[in-house]
N, C-alpha and C positions, 0 to 999 in steps of 0.2 A: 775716575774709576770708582763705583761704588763697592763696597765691601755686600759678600754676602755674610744672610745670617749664619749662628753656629748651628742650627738645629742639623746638622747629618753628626754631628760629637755623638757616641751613644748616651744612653742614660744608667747603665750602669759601668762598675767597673767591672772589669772579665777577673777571674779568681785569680791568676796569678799576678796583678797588680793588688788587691785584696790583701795578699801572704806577703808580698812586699811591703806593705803599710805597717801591718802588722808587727814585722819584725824591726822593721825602722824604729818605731815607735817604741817596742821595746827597747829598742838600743838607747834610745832616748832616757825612757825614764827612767833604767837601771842608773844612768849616768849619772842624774839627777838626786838617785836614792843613795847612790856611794857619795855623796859629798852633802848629805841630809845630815842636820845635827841629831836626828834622834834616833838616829843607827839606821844601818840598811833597812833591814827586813821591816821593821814601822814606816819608814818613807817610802817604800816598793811597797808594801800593804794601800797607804794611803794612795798613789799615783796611780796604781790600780783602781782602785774604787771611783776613783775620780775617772779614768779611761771608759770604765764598765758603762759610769752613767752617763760620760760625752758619747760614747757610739747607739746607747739606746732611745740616746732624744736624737741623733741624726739618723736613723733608721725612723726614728716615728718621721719625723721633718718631710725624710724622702720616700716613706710611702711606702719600705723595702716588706717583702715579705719573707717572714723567716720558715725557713726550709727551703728555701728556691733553689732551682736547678745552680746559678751562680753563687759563690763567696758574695756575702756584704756584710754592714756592719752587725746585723745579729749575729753572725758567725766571730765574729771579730769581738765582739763584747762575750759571747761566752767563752773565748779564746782566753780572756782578761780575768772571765771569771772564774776559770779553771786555777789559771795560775794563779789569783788571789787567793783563792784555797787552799792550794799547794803553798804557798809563802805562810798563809796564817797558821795550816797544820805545822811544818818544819819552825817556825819561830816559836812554839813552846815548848 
Protein backbone atom coordinates (compact mmCIF):
# COMPACT_ATOMS: atom_id res chain seq x y z
CA UNK A 1 0.00 0.00 0.00
CA UNK A 2 1.73 3.08 -0.83
CA UNK A 3 1.09 6.25 1.37
CA UNK A 4 -0.12 9.25 -0.06
CA UNK A 5 1.51 12.66 0.06
CA UNK A 6 0.25 15.28 2.99
CA UNK A 7 -0.31 18.13 0.46
CA UNK A 8 -4.45 18.25 0.94
CA UNK A 9 -3.10 19.35 5.19
CA UNK A 10 -3.99 23.09 4.73
CA UNK A 11 -1.27 25.64 4.89
CA UNK A 12 -2.46 27.63 7.43
CA UNK A 13 -3.89 27.47 10.71
CA UNK A 14 -7.76 28.49 10.84
CA UNK A 15 -7.93 31.24 13.89
CA UNK A 16 -9.28 29.32 16.41
CA UNK A 17 -6.35 26.76 16.51
CA UNK A 18 -4.13 30.29 16.45
CA UNK A 19 -6.03 31.54 20.13
CA UNK A 20 -5.52 28.03 21.25
CA UNK A 21 -1.62 28.36 20.80
CA UNK A 22 -1.64 31.25 22.00
CA UNK A 23 -3.06 30.60 25.30
CA UNK A 24 -1.33 27.32 25.73
CA UNK A 25 1.84 29.10 25.40
CA UNK A 26 0.84 31.48 27.73
CA UNK A 27 0.11 29.01 30.32
CA UNK A 28 3.56 27.89 29.54
CA UNK A 29 5.51 30.66 30.17
CA UNK A 30 3.77 32.15 33.22
CA UNK A 31 4.60 28.70 34.62
CA UNK A 32 8.07 29.05 33.76
CA UNK A 33 8.17 32.87 34.98
CA UNK A 34 6.58 31.94 38.65
CA UNK A 35 9.57 29.56 39.36
CA UNK A 36 12.21 32.27 37.55
CA UNK A 37 14.86 33.37 40.15
CA UNK A 38 14.64 36.89 39.25
CA UNK A 39 10.91 37.43 40.19
CA UNK A 40 7.89 37.01 38.11
CA UNK A 41 7.42 40.02 36.15
CA UNK A 42 11.35 40.09 34.90
CA UNK A 43 11.08 36.48 33.69
CA UNK A 44 7.41 36.94 32.11
CA UNK A 45 9.06 40.16 30.65
CA UNK A 46 11.95 38.13 29.33
CA UNK A 47 9.83 34.88 27.89
CA UNK A 48 7.77 37.33 26.26
CA UNK A 49 10.35 38.99 24.31
CA UNK A 50 11.84 35.91 23.46
CA UNK A 51 7.86 34.65 22.26
CA UNK A 52 7.59 38.26 20.25
CA UNK A 53 10.83 37.29 18.36
CA UNK A 54 10.09 33.31 17.90
CA UNK A 55 6.64 34.23 16.14
CA UNK A 56 8.18 37.10 13.91
CA UNK A 57 11.08 34.85 12.43
CA UNK A 58 8.24 32.02 12.01
CA UNK A 59 5.86 34.37 10.16
CA UNK A 60 8.91 35.57 8.13
CA UNK A 61 9.94 31.57 7.56
CA UNK A 62 6.19 30.90 6.38
CA UNK A 63 5.61 33.74 4.24
CA UNK A 64 2.42 34.85 6.57
CA UNK A 65 0.94 38.14 5.76
CA UNK A 66 0.09 40.26 8.45
CA UNK A 67 -3.41 41.56 8.42
CA UNK A 68 -4.89 38.48 6.78
CA UNK A 69 -8.26 37.58 6.71
CA UNK A 70 -6.93 34.34 9.22
CA UNK A 71 -5.24 34.57 12.86
CA UNK A 72 -1.29 33.76 12.36
CA UNK A 73 1.70 34.30 13.93
CA UNK A 74 1.86 38.33 13.37
CA UNK A 75 -1.29 38.22 15.21
CA UNK A 76 0.06 36.13 17.91
CA UNK A 77 3.39 38.12 18.27
CA UNK A 78 1.55 41.25 18.79
CA UNK A 79 -0.71 39.38 21.14
CA UNK A 80 2.91 38.87 23.10
CA UNK A 81 3.58 42.28 22.51
CA UNK A 82 0.76 43.86 24.10
CA UNK A 83 1.19 41.82 27.04
CA UNK A 84 4.95 42.62 27.16
CA UNK A 85 3.92 46.07 27.55
CA UNK A 86 1.38 45.57 29.88
CA UNK A 87 3.78 43.40 32.31
CA UNK A 88 6.59 46.15 31.74
CA UNK A 89 4.11 49.26 32.57
CA UNK A 90 2.62 47.26 35.82
CA UNK A 91 6.28 46.17 37.00
CA UNK A 92 7.43 49.73 37.80
Amino acid sequence: MSEQPLSNLPQRFRSIQVIIRFCVRLVILASFAAFGSAGFSNSLSALLWMAIVLCGVVALIRHEHAMAAELNHWDEMAGYGMLFALVQGLGR
